[in-house]
Kinemage of the C-alpha trace (Angstrom):
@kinemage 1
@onewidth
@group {chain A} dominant
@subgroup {mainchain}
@vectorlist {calphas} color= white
{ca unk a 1} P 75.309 64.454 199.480
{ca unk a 2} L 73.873 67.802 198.383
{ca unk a 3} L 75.601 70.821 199.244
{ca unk a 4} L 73.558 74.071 199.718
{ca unk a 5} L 74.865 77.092 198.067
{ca unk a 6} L 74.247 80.932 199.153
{ca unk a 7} L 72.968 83.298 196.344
{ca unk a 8} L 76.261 85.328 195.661
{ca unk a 9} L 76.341 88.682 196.234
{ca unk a 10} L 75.532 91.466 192.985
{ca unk a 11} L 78.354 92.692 191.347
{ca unk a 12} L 78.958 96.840 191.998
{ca unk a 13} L 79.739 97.150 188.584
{ca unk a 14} L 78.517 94.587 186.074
{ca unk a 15} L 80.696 93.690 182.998
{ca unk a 16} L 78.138 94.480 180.465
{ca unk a 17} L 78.150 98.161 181.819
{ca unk a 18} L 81.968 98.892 182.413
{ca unk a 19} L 82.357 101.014 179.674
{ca unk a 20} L 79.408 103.214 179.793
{ca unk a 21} L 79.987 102.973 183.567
{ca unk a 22} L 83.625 104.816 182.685
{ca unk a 23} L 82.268 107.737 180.282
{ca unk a 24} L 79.699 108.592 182.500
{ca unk a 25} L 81.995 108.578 185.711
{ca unk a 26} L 84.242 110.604 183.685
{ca unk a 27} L 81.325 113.549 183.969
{ca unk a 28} L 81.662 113.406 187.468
{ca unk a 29} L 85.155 114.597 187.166
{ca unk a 30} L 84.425 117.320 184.624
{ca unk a 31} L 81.797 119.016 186.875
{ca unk a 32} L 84.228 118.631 189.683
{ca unk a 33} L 86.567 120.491 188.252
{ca unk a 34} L 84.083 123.150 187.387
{ca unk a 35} L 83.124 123.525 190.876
{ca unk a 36} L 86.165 123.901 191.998
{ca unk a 37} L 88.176 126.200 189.860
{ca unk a 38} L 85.431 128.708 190.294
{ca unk a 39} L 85.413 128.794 193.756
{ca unk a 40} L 88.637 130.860 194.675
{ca unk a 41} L 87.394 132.922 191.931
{ca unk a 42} L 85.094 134.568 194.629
{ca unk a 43} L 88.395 136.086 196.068
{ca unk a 44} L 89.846 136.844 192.891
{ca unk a 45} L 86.907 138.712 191.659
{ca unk a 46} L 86.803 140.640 194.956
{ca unk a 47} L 89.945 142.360 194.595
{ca unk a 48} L 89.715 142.572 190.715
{ca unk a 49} L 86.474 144.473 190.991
{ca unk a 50} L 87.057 145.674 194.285
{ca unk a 51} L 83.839 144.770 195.725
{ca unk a 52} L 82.892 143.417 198.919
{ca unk a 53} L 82.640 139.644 199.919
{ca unk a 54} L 78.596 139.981 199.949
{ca unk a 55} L 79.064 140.532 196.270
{ca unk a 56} L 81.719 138.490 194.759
{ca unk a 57} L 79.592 135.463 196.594
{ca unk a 58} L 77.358 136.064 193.831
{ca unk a 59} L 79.546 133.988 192.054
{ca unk a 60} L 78.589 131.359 193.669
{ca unk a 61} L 74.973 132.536 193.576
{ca unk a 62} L 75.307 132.186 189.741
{ca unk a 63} L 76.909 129.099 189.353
{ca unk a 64} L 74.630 127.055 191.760
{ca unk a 65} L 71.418 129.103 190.835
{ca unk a 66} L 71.510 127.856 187.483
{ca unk a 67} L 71.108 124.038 189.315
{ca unk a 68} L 67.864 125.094 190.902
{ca unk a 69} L 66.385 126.800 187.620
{ca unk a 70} L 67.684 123.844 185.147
{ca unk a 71} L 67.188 120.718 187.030
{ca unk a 72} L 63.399 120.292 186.570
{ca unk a 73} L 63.736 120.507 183.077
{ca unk a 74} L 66.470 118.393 182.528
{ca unk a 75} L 64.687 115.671 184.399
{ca unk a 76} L 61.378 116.142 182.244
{ca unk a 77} L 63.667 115.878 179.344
{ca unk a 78} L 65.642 112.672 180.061
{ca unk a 79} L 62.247 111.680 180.980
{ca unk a 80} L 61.448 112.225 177.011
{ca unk a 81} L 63.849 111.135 175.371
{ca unk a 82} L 66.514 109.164 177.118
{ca unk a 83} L 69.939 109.323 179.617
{ca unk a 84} L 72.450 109.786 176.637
{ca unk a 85} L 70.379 112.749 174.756
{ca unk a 86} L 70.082 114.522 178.427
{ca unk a 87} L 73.893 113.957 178.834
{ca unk a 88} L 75.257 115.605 175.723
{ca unk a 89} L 72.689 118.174 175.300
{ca unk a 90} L 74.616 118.782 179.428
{ca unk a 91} L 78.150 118.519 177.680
{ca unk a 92} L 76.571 121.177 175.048
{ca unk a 93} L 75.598 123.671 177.469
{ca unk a 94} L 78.488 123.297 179.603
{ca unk a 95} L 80.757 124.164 176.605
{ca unk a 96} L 78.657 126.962 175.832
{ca unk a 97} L 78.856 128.489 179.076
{ca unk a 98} L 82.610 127.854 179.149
{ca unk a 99} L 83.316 129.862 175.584
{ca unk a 100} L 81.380 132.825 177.298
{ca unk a 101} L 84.149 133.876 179.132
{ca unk a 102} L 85.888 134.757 176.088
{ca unk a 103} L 83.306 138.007 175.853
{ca unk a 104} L 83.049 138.434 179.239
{ca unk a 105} L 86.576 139.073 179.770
{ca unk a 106} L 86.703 141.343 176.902
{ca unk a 107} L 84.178 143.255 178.191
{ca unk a 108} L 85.505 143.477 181.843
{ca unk a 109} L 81.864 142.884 183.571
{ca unk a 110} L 81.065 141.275 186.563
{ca unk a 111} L 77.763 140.185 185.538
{ca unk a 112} L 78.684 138.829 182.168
{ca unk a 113} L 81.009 136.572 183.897
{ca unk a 114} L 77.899 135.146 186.222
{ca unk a 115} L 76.040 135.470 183.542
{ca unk a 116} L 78.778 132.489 181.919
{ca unk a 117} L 78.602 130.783 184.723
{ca unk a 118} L 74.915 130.732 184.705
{ca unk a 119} L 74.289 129.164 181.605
{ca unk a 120} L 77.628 126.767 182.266
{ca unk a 121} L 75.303 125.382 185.251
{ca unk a 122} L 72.218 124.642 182.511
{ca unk a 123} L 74.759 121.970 181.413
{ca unk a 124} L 76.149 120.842 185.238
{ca unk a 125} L 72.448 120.593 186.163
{ca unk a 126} L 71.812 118.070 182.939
{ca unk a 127} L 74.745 116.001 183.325
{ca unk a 128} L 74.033 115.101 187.470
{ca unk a 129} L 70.033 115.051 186.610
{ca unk a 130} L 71.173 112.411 184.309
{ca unk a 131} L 74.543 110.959 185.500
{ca unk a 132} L 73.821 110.013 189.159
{ca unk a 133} L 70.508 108.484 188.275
{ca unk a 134} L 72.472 106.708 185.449
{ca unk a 135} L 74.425 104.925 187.338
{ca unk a 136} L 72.540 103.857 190.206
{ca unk a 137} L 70.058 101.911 187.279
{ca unk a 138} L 72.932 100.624 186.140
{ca unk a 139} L 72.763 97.503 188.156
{ca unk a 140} L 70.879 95.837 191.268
{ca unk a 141} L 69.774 97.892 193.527
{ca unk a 142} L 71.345 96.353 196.373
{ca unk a 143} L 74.125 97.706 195.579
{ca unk a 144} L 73.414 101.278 193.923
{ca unk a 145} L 74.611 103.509 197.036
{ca unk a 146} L 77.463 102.035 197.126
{ca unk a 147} L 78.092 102.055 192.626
{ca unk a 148} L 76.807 105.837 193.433
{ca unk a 149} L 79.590 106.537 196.320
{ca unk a 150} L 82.462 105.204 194.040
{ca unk a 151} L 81.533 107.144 190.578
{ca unk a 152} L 81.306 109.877 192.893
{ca unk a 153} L 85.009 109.458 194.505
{ca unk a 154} L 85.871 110.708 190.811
{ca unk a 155} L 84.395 114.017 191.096
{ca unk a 156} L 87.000 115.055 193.604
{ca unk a 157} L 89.962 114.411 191.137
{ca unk a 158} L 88.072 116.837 188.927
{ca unk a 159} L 87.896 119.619 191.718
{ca unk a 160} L 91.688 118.459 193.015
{ca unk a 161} L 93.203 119.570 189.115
{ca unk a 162} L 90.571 122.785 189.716
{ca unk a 163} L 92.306 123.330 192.761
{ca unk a 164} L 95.831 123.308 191.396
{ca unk a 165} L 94.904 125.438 188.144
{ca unk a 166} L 93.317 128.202 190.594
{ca unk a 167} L 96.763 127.625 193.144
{ca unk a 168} L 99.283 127.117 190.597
{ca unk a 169} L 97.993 128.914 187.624
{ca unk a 170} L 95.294 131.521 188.018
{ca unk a 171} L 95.551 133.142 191.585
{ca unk a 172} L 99.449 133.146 191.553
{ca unk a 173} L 99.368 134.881 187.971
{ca unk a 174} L 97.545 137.790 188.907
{ca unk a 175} L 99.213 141.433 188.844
{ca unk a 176} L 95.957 142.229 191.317
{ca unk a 177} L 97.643 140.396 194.310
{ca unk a 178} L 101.099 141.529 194.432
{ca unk a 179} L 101.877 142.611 197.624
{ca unk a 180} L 104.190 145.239 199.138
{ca unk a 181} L 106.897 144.669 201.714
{ca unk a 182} L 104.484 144.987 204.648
{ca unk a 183} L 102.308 142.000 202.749
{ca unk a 184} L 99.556 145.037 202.061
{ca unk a 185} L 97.739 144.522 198.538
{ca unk a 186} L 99.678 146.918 196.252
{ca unk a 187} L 96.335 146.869 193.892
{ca unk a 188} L 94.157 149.504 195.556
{ca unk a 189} L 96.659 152.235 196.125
{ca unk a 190} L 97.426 152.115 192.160
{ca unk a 191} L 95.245 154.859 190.164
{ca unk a 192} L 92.894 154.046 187.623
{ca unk a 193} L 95.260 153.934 184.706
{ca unk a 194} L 97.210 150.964 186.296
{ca unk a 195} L 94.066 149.414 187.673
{ca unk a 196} L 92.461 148.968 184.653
{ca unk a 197} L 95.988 147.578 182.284
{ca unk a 198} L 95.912 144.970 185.345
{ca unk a 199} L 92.230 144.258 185.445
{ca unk a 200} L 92.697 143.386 181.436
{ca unk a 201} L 95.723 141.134 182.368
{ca unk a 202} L 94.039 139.432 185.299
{ca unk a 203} L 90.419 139.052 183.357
{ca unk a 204} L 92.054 137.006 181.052
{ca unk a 205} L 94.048 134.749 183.164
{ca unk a 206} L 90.918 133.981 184.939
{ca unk a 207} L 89.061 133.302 181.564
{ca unk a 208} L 91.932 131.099 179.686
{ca unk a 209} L 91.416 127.374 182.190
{ca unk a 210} L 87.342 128.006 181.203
{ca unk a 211} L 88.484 128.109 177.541
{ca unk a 212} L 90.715 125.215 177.858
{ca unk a 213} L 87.915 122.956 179.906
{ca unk a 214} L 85.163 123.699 177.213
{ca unk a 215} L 87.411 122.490 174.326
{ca unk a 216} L 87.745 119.290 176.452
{ca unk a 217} L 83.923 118.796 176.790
{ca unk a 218} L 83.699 119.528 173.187
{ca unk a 219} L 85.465 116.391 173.036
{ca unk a 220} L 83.940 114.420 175.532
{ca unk a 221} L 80.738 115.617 173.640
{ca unk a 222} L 82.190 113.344 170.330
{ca unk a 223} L 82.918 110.381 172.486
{ca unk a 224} L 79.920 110.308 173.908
{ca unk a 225} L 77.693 110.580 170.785
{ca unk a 226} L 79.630 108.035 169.379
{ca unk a 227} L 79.027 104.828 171.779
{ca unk a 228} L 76.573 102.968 171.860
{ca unk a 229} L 74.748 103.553 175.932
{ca unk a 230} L 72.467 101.071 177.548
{ca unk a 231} L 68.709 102.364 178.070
{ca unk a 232} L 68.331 101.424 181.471
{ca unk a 233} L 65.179 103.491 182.525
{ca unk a 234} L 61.663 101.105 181.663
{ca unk a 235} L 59.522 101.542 178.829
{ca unk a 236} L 56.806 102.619 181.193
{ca unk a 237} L 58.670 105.503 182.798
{ca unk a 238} L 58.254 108.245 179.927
{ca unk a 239} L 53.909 107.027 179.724
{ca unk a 240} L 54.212 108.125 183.864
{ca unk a 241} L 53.028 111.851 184.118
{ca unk a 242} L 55.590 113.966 185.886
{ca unk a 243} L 52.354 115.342 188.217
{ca unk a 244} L 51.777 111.453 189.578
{ca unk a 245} L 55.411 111.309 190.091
{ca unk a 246} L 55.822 114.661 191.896
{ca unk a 247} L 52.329 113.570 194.104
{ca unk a 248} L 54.599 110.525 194.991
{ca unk a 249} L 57.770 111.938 195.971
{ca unk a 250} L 55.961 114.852 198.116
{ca unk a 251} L 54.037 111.768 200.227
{ca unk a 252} L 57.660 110.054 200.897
{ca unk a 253} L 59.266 111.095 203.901
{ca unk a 254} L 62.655 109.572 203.147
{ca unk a 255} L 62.625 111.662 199.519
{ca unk a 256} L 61.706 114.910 200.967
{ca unk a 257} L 63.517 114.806 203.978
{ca unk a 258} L 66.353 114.088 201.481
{ca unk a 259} L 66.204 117.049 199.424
{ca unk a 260} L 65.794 119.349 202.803
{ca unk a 261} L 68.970 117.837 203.777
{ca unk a 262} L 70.821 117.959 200.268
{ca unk a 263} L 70.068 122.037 200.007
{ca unk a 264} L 71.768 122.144 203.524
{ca unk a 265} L 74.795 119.806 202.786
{ca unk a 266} L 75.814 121.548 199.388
{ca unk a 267} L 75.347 124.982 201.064
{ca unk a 268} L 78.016 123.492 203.936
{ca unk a 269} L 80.768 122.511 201.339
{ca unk a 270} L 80.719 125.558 199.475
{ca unk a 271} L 80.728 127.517 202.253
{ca unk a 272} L 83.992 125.299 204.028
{ca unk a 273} L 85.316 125.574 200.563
{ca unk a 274} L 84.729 129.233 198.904
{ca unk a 275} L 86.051 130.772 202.516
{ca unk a 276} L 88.856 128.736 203.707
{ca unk a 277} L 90.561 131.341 201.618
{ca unk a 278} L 89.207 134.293 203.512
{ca unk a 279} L 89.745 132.433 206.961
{ca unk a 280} L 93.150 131.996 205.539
{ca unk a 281} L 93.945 135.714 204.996
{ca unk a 282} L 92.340 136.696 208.347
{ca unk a 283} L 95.770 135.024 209.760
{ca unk a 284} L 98.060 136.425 207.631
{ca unk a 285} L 97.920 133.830 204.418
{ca unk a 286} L 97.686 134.862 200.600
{ca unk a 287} L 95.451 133.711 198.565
{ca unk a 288} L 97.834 131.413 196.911
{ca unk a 289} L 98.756 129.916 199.973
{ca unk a 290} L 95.299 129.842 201.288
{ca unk a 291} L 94.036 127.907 198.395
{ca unk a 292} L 97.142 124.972 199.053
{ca unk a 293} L 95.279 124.159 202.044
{ca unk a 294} L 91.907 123.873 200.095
{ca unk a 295} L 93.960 121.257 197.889
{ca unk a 296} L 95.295 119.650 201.086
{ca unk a 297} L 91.257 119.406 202.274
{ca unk a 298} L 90.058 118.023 198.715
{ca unk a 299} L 93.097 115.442 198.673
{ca unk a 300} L 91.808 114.580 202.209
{ca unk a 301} L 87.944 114.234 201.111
{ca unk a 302} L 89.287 111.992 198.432
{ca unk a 303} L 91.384 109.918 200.347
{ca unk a 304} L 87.907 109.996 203.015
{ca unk a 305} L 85.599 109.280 200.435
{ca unk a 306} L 87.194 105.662 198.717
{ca unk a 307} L 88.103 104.816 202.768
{ca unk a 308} L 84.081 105.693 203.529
{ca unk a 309} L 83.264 103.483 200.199
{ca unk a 310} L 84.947 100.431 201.295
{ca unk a 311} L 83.573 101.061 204.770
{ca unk a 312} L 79.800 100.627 203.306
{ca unk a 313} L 80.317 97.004 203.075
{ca unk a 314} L 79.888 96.518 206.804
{ca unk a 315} L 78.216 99.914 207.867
{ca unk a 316} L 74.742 100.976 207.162
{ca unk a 317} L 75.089 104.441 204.773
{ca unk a 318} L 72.414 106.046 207.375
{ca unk a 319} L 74.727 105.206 210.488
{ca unk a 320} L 78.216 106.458 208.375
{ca unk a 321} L 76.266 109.288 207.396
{ca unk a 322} L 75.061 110.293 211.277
{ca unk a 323} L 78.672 109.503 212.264
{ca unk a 324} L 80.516 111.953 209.608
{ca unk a 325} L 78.084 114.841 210.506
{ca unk a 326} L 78.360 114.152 213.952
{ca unk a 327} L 82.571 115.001 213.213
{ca unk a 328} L 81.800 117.667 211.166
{ca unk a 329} L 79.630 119.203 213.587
{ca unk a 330} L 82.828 118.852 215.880
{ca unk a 331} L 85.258 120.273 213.596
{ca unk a 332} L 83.390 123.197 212.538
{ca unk a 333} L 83.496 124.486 216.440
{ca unk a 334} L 86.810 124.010 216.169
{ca unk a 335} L 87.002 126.988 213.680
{ca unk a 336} L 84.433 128.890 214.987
{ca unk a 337} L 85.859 129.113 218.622
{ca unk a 338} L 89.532 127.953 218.363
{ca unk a 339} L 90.821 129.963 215.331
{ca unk a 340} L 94.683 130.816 214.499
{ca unk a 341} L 96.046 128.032 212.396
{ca unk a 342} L 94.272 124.875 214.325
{ca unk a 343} L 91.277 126.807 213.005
{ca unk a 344} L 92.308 126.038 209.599
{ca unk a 345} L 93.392 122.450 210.812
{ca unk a 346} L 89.953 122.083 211.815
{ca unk a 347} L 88.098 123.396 208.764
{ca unk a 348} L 90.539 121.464 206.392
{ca unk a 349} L 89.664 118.193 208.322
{ca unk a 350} L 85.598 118.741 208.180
{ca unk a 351} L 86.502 117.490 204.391
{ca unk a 352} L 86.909 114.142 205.719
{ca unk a 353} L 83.445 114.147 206.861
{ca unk a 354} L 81.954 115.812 204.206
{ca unk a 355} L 83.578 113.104 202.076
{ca unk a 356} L 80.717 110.753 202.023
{ca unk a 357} L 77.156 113.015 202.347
{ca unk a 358} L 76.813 114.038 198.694
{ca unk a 359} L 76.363 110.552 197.228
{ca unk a 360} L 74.874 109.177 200.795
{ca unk a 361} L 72.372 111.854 201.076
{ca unk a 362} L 71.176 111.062 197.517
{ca unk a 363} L 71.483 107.244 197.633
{ca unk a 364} L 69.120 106.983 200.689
{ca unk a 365} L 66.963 109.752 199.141
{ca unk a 366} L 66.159 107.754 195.793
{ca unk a 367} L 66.291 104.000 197.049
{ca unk a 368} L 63.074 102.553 196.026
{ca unk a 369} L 61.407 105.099 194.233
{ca unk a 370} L 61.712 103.106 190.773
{ca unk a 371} L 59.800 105.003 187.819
{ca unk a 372} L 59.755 108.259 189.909
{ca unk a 373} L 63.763 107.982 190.141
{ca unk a 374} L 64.515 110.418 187.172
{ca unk a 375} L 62.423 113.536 188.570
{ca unk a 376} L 63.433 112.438 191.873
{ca unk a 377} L 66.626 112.772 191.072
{ca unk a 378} L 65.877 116.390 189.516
{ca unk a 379} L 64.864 117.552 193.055
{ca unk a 380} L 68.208 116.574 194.540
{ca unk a 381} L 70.146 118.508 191.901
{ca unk a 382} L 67.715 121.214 192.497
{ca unk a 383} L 68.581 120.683 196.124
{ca unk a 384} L 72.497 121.994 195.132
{ca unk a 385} L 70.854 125.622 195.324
{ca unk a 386} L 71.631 125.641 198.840
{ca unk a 387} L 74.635 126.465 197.343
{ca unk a 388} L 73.772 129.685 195.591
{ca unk a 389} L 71.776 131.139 198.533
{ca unk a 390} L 74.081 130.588 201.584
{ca unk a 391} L 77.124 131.775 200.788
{ca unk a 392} L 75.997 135.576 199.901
{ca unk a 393} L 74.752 135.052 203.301
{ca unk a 394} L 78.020 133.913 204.773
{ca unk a 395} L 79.666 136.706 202.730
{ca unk a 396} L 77.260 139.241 204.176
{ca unk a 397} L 78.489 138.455 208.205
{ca unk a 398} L 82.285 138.090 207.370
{ca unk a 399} L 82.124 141.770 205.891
{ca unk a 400} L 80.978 143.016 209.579
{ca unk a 401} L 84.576 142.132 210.487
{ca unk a 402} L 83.783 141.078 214.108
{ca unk a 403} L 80.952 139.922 215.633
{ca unk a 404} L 81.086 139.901 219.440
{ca unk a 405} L 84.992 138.791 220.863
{ca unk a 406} L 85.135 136.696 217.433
{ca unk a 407} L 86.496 137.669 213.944
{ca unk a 408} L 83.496 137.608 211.646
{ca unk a 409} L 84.745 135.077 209.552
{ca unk a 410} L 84.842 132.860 212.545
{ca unk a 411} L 81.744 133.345 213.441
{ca unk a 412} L 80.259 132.785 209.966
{ca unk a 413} L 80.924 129.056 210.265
{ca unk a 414} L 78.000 128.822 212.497
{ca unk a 415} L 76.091 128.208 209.143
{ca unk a 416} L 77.960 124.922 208.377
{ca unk a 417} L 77.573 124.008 211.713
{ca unk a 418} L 73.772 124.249 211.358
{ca unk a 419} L 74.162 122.336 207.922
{ca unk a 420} L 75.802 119.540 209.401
{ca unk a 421} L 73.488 119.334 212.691
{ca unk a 422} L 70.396 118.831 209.398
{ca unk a 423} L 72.381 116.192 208.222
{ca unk a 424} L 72.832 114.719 211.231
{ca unk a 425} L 69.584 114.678 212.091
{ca unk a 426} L 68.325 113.371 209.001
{ca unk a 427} L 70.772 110.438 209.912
{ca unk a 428} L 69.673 108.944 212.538
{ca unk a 429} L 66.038 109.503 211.011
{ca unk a 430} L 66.886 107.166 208.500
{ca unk a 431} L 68.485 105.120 210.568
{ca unk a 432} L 65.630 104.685 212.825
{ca unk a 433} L 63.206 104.314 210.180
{ca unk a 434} L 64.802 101.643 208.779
{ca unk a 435} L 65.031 99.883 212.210
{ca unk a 436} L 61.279 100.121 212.995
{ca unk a 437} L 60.227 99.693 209.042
């Protein structure tokens, strides 16, 4: 008597690709950590240059612009040549951009330092034009959201050590936040002698962890270059022109809705991340202090993001993703019209929901698009410039100070809250189209 015998399911990760699948994963934790250090830096920079929020966002405009001006490029040129050139001409960059600081600091300009972090990005943009793409190819396709969701659960450990250089290292270290008895700044009553011996001192500390992180991808760099990396993309991809491609992705609903709602989601994380510090302070918490509890809500989007991974073996991505915006949405009220310390509660906690969107958002985005993956995955890094433009923006309303009964930073989280109501909506679009398709 025969027996019949189901198909078994595809492997996440295939054998014959563990150990690429591990160096490239590893970039995933090297940008994190990028991200992540520099955010406080927007406070630091504020009191260090005593400027207003508006303008020490810029930061961020200069770290995430440099996504939305390198990630076309990168994808033509991984489109060229192949995944592992695009990759360490990435690390390259990256390092680069890291050494920069070393001038910058010794100099004492603001705009040499986004200048740094400008052409730092160049290299971020290669390395997740290349990486995320990367890894979805590398295996069946049944199973690439879900290969994509846990590479990505390695970016947070990245921004977590970030975190914890910024808390334990950087913002604690500098002579610019010492406080008097009253917990006033000390800094801006000093005169200009003092301010500038500690603005040399503090420049520095903030330039030594970007030192320290581009000798490591100098290093990563040699690994790299020397193992041997499977060529995943097909032979026909690099005779496609980039003009049929882009003609494709603009007619695809799914793609372009996906990019719309990329721009909105990274512009929502940096935003709940670059001003829990200043929502913090509002209640009477240094910067120090304040950026403990962004640790606290990157150790809970990790812990969120492997728990969300698992989950996707019984849950349709589209429906997780409606769900998590759905609680984000939720939680973001909660710190626009609650405040005082269950404010922070609630804007530490929208990391759990945020946990999963990144690689989600991108996952649906690119299934089934094949040949025109590599430049379709260019316009979802390009997408990460929602980062650069809306938190100037957010910057701008928390300098008002209040805005009607609430304090301005309160009310400034009404732009995450539209963010996640995009995502949300692009959820159950998804969803539905994948009901009725």
């Amino acid at each position: 008597m025969k027996h019949s015998t189901s198909p078994s399911k595809p492997a996440v990760i295939e054998k014959k690709y563990l150990v690429p699948f591990i160096l490239i994963t590893s970039l995933f934790a090297l940008w994190g950590f990028a991200n992540d250090i520099t955010n406080p830096m927007v406070a630091a920079f504020q009191t260090i240059m005593e400027i207003p929020v508006s303008e020490a966002a810029l930061v961020q405009f200069a770290f995430y612009g440099g996504y939305g001006t390198m990630a076309i490029p990168a994808a033509l040129f991984v489109r060229r040549f192949s995944y592992k050139k695009g990759i360490l001409l990435g690390l390259a960059l990256y390092a680069i951009g890291a050494f920069l600081f070393i001038p910058a600091a010794q100099f004492e300009q603001f705009t040499f330092f986004l200048l740094s972090l400008y052409i730092l990005t160049f290299g971020l943009a290669f390395l997740e034009t290349t990486a995320n793409p990367y890894i979805i190819s590398m295996g069946d396709e049944a199973t690439s959201t879900r290969r994509l969701n846990f590479a990505q659960s390695f970016n947070p450990m990245g921004s977590l050590l970030g975190m914890t250089v910024a808390s334990n290292y950087v913002l604690t270290s500098l002579d610019s936040e010492k406080r008097d008895a009253a917990g006033n700044l000390i800094f801006h009553s000093l005169g200009e002698a003092e301010k500038a011996v500690i603005r040399t001192h503090d420049l520095e500390i903030i330039r030594n962890p970007y030192v320290i992180i581009g000798g490591v991808v100098l290093l990563v760099f040699v690994i790299i270059a020397l193992t041997k990396m499977p060529r995943t993309q097909s032979a026909e991809a690099k005779n496609i022109r980039a003009i049929d491609s882009a003609r494709r992705l603009l007619r695809n609903h799914n793609y372009r809705e996906g990019v719309l709602t990329q721009f909105f989601y990274v512009a929502a994380q940096i935003m709940c991340w670059t001003f829990i510090i200043q929502y913090a302070e509002n209640i009477g918490i240094p910067k120090a202090v304040g950026q403990r509890w962004n640790i606290l809500a990157m150790a809970l989007f990790l812990s969120s993001r492997f728990i969300s991974t698992y989950l996707m073996k019984y849950l349709r991505p589209s429906s997780m993703l409606t769900l998590f915006a759905a609680g984000a949405m939720t939680t973001t009220l909660g710190v626009i019209f609650i405040g005082g310390m269950t404010g922070l509660y609630c804007l530490v906690a929208t990391s759990v929901f945020m946990s999963l969107m990144f690689p989600t958002i991108y996952g649906i985005a690119l299934k089934g698009l094949g040949d025109d993956s590599t430049l379709g995955a260019a316009g979802l890094v390009m997408a990460i410039v929602g980062g650069a433009l809306m938190p100037p923006l957010q910057g701008a309303i928390i300098d008002l100070g209040t805005i009607a009964w609430l304090p301005a930073v309160n009310a400034s989280f009404v732009l995450p809250f539209i963010c996640f109501t995009v995502i949300c909506i692009y959820g159950l679009r998804t969803n539905r189209r994948r009901i009725m398709g």
